[in-house]
DOTI-435666 format. One record per residue: x, y, z of N, C-alpha, C, O, CB in turn. Coordinates in nm, 3 decimals, padded with zeros to 5 digits. Glycine has a CB too. Layout:
! residues N
<node n_X="X" n_Y="Y" n_Z="Z" ca_X="X" ca_Y="Y" ca_Z="Z" c_X="X" c_Y="Y" c_Z="Z" o_X="X" o_Y="Y" o_Z="Z" cb_X="X" cb_Y="Y" cb_Z="Z"/>
...
This chain:
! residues 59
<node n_X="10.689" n_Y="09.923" n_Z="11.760" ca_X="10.798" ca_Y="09.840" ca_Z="11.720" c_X="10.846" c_Y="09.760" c_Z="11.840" o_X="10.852" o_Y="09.806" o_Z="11.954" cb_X="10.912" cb_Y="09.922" cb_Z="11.660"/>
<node n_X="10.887" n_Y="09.605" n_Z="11.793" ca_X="10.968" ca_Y="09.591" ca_Z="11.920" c_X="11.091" c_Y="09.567" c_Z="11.860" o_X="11.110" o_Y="09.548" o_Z="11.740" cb_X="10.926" cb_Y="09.478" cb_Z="12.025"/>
<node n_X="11.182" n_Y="09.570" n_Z="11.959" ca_X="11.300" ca_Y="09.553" ca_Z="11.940" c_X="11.429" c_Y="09.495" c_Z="12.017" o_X="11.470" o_Y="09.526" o_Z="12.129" cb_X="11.312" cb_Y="09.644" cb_Z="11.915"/>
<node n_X="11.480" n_Y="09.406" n_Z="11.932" ca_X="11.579" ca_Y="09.289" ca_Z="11.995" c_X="11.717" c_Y="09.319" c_Z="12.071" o_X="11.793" o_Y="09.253" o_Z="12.002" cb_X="11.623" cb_Y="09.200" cb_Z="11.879"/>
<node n_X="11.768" n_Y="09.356" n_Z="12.135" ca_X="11.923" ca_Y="09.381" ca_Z="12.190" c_X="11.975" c_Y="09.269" c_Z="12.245" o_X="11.956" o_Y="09.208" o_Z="12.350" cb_X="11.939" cb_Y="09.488" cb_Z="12.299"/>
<node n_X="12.075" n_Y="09.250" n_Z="12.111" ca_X="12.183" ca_Y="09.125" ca_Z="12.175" c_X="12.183" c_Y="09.053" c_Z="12.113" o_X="12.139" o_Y="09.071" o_Z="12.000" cb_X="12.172" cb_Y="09.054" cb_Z="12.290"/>
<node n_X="12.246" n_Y="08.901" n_Z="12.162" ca_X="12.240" ca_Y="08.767" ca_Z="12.060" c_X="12.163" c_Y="08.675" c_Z="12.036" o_X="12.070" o_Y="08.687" o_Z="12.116" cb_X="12.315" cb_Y="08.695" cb_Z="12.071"/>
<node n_X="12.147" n_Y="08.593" n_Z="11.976" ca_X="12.022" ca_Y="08.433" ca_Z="11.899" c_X="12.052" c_Y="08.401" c_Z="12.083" o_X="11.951" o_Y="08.371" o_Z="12.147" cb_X="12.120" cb_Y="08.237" cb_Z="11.705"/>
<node n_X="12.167" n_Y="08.407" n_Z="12.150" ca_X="12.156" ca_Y="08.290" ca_Z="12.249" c_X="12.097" c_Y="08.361" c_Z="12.366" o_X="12.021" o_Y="08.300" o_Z="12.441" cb_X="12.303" cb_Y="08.213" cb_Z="12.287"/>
<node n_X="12.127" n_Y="08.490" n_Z="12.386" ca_X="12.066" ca_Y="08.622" ca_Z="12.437" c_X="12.026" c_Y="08.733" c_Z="12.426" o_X="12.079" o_Y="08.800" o_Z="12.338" cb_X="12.094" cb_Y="08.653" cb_Z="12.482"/>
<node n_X="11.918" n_Y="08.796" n_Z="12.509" ca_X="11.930" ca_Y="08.968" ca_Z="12.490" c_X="11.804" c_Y="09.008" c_Z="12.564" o_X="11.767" o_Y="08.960" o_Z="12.671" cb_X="11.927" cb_Y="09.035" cb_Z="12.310"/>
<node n_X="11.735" n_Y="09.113" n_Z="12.485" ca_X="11.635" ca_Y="09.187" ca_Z="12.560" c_X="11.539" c_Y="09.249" c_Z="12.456" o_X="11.568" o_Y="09.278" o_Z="12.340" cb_X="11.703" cb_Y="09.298" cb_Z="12.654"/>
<node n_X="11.434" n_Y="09.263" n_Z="12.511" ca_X="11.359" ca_Y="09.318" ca_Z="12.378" c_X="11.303" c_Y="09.466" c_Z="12.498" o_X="11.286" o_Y="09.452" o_Z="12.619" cb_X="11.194" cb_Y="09.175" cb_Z="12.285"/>
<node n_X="11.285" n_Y="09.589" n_Z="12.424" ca_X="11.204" ca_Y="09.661" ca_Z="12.396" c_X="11.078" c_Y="09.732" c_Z="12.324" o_X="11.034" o_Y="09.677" o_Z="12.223" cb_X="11.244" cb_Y="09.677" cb_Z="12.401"/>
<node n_X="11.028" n_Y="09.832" n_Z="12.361" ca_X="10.931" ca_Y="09.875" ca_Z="12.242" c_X="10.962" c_Y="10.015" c_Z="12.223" o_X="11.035" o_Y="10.083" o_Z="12.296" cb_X="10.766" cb_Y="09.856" cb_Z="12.271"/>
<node n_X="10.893" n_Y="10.055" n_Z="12.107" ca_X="10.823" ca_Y="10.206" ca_Z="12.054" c_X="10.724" c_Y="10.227" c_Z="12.025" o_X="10.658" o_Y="10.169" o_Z="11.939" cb_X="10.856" cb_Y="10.262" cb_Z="11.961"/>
<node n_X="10.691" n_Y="10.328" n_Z="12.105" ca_X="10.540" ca_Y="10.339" ca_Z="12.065" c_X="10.531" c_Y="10.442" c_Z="12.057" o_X="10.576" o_Y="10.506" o_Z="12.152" cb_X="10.436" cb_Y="10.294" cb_Z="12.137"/>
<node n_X="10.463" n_Y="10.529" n_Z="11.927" ca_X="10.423" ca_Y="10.609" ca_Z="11.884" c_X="10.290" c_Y="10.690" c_Z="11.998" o_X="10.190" o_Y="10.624" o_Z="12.025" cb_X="10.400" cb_Y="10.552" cb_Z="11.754"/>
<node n_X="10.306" n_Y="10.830" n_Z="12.053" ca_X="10.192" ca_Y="10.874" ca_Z="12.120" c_X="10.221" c_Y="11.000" c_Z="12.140" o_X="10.331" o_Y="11.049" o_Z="12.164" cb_X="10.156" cb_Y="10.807" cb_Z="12.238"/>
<node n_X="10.084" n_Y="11.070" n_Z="12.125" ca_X="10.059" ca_Y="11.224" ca_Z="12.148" c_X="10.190" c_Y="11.286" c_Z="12.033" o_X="10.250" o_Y="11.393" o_Z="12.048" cb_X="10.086" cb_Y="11.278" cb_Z="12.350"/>
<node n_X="10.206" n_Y="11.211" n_Z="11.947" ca_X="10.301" ca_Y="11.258" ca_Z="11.849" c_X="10.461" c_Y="11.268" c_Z="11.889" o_X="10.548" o_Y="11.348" o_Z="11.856" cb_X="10.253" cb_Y="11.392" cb_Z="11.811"/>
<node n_X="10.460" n_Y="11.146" n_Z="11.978" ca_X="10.595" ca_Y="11.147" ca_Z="12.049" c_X="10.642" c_Y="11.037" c_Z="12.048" o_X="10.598" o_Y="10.957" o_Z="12.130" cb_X="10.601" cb_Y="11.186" cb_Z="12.176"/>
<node n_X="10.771" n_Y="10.984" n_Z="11.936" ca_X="10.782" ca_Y="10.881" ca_Z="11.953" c_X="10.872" c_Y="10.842" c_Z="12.109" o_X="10.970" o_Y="10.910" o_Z="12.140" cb_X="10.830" cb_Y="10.845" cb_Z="11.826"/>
<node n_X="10.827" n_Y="10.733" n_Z="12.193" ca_X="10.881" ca_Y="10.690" ca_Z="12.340" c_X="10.958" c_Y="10.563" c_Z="12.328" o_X="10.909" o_Y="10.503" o_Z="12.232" cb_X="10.757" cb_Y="10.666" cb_Z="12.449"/>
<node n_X="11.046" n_Y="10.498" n_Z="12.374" ca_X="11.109" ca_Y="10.395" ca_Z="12.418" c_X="11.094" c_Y="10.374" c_Z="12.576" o_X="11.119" o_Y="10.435" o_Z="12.680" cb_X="11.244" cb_Y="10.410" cb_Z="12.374"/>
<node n_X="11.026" n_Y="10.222" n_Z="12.526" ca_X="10.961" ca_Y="10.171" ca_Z="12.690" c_X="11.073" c_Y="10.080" c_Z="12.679" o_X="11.097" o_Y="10.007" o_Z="12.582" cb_X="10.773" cb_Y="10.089" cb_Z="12.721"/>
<node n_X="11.162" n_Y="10.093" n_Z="12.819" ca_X="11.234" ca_Y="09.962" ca_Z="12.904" c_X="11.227" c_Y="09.929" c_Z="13.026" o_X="11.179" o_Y="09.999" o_Z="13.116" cb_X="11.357" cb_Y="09.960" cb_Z="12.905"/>
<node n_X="11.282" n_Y="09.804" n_Z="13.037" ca_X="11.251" ca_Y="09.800" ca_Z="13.195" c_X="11.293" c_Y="09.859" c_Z="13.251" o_X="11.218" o_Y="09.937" o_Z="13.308" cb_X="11.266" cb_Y="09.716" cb_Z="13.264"/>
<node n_X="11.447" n_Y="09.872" n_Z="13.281" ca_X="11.477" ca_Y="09.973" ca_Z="13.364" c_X="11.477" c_Y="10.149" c_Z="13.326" o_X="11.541" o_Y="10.229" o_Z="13.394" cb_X="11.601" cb_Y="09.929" cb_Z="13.400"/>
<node n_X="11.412" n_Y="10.180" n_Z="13.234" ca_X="11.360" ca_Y="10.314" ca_Z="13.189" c_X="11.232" c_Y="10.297" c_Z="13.120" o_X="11.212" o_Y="10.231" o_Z="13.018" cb_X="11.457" cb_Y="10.387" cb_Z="13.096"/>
<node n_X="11.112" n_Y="10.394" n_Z="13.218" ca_X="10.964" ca_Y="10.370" ca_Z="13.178" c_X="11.008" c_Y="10.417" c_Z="13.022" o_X="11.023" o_Y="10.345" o_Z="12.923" cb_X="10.823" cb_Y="10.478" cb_Z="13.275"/>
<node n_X="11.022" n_Y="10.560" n_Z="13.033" ca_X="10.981" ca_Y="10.649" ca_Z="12.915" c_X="11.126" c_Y="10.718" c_Z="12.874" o_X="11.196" o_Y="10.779" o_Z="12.955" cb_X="10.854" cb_Y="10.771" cb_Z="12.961"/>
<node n_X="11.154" n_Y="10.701" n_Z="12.750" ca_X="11.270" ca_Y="10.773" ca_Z="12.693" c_X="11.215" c_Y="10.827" c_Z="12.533" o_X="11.197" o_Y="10.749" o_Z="12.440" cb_X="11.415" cb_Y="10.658" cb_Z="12.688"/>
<node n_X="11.196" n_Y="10.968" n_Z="12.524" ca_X="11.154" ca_Y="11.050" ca_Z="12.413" c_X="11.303" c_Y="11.021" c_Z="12.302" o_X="11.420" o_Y="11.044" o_Z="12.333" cb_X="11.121" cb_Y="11.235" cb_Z="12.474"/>
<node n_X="11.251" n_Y="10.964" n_Z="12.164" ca_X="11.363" ca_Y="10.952" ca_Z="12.053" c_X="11.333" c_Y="10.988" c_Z="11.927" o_X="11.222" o_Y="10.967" o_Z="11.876" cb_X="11.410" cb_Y="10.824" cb_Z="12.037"/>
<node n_X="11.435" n_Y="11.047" n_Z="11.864" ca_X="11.394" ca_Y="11.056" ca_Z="11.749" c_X="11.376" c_Y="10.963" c_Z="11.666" o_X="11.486" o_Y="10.917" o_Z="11.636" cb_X="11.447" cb_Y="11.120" cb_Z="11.706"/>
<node n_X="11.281" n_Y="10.902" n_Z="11.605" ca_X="11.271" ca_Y="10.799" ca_Z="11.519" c_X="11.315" c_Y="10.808" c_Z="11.374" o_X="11.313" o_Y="10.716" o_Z="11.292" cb_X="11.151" cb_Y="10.766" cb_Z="11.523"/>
<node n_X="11.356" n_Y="10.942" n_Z="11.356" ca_X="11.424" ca_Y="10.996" ca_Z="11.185" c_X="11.552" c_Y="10.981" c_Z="11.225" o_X="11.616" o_Y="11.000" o_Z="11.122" cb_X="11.396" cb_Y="11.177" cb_Z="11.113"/>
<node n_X="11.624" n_Y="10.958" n_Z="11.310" ca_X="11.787" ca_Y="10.963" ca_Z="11.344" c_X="11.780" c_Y="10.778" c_Z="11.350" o_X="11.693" o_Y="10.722" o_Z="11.417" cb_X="11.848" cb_Y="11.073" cb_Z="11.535"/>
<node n_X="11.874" n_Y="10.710" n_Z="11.277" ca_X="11.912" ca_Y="10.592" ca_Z="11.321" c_X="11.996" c_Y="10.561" c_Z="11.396" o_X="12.023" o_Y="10.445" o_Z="11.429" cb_X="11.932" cb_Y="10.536" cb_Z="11.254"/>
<node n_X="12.061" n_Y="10.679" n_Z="11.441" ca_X="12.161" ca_Y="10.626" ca_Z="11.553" c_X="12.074" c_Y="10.574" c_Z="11.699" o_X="12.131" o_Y="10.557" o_Z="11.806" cb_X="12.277" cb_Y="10.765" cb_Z="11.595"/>
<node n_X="11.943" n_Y="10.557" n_Z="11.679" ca_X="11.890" ca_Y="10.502" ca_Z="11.838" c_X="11.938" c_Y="10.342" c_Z="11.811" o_X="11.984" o_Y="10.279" o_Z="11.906" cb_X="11.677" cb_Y="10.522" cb_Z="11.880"/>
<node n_X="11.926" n_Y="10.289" n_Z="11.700" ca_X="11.990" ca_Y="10.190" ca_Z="11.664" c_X="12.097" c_Y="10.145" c_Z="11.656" o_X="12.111" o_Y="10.047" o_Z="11.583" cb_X="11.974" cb_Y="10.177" cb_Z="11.603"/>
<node n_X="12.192" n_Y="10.191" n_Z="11.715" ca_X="12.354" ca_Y="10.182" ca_Z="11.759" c_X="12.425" c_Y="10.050" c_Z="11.785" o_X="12.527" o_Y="10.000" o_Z="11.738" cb_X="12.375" cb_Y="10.255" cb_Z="11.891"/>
<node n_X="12.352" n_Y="10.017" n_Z="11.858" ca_X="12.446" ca_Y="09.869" ca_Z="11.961" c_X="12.386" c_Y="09.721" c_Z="11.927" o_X="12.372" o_Y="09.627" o_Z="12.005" cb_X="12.413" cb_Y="09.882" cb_Z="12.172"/>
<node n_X="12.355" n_Y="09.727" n_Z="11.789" ca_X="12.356" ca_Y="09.637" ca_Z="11.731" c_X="12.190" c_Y="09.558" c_Z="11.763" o_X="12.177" o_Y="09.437" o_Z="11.779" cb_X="12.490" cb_Y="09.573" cb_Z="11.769"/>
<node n_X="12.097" n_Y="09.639" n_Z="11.765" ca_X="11.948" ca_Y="09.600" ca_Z="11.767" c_X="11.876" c_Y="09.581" c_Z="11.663" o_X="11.901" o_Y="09.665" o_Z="11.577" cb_X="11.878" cb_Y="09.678" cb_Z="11.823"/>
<node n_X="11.817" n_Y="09.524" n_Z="11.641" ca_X="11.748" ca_Y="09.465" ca_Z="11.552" c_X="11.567" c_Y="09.513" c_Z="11.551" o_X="11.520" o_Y="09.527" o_Z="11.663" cb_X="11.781" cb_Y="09.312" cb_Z="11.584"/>
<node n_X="11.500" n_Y="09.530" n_Z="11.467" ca_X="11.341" ca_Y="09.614" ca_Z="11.459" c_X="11.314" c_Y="09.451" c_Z="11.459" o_X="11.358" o_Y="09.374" o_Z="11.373" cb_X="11.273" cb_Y="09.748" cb_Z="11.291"/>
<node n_X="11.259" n_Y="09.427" n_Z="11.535" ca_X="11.193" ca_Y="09.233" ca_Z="11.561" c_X="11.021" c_Y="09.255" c_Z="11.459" o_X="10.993" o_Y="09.197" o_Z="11.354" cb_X="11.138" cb_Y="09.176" cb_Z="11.834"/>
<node n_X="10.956" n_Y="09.327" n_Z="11.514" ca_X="10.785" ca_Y="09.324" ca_Z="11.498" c_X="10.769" c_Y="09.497" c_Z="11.475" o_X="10.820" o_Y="09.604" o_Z="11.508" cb_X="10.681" cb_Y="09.251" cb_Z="11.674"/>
<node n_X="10.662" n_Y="09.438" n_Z="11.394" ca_X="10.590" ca_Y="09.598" ca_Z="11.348" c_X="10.483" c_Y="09.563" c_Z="11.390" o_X="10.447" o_Y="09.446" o_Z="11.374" cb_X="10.578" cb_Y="09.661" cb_Z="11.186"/>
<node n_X="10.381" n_Y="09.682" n_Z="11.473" ca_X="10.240" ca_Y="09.650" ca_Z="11.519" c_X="10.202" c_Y="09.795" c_Z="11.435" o_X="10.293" o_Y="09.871" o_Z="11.403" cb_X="10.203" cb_Y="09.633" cb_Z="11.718"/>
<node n_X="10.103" n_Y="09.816" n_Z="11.413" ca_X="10.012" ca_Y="09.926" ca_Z="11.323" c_X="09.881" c_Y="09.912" c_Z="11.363" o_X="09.824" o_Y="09.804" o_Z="11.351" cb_X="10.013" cb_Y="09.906" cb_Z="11.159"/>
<node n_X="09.818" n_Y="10.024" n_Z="11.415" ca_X="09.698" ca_Y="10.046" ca_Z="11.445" c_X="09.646" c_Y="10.147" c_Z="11.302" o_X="09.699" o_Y="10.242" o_Z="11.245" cb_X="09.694" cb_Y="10.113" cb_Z="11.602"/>
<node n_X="09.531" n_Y="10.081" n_Z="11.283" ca_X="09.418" ca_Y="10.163" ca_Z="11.182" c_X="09.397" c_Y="10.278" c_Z="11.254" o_X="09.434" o_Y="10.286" o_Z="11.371" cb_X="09.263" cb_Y="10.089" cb_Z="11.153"/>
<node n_X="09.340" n_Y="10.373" n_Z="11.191" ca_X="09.282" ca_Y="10.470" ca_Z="11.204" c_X="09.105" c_Y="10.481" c_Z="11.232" o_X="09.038" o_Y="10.529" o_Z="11.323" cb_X="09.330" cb_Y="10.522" cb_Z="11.100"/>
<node n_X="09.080" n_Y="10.422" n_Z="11.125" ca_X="08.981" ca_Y="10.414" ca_Z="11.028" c_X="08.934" c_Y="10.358" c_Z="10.971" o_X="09.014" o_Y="10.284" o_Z="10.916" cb_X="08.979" cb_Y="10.445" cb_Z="10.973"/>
<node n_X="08.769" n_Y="10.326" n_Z="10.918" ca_X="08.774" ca_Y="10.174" ca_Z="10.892" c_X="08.702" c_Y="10.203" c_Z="10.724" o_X="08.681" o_Y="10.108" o_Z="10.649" cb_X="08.662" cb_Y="10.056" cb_Z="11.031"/>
């Protein structure tokens, strides 16, 4: 996932990425932050889910 923090005129984007069955939040100023992705409160301060990326498995 990425994801938007802030306004149309500013902000910041992050990601999530799903690994080793752990969902992580990559930022700049924090490599790695372990979250629960079933709790919506990581979504708090008014962020927005921008892009969904999905990797196959399998073909």
């Amino acid at each position: 996932m990425v994801i938007h923090i802030g306004s149309l005129e500013h902000g910041h984007y992050v990601a999530v990425l799903k690994q080793s069955n752990k969902w992580l939040l990559y930022n700049d100023d924090e490599r790695r932050t372990e979250i629960n992705i079933h709790d919506p409160s990581f979504l708090n301060n008014g962020e927005i889910i921008t892009m969904l990326y999905y990797k196959r498995e399998t073909y």
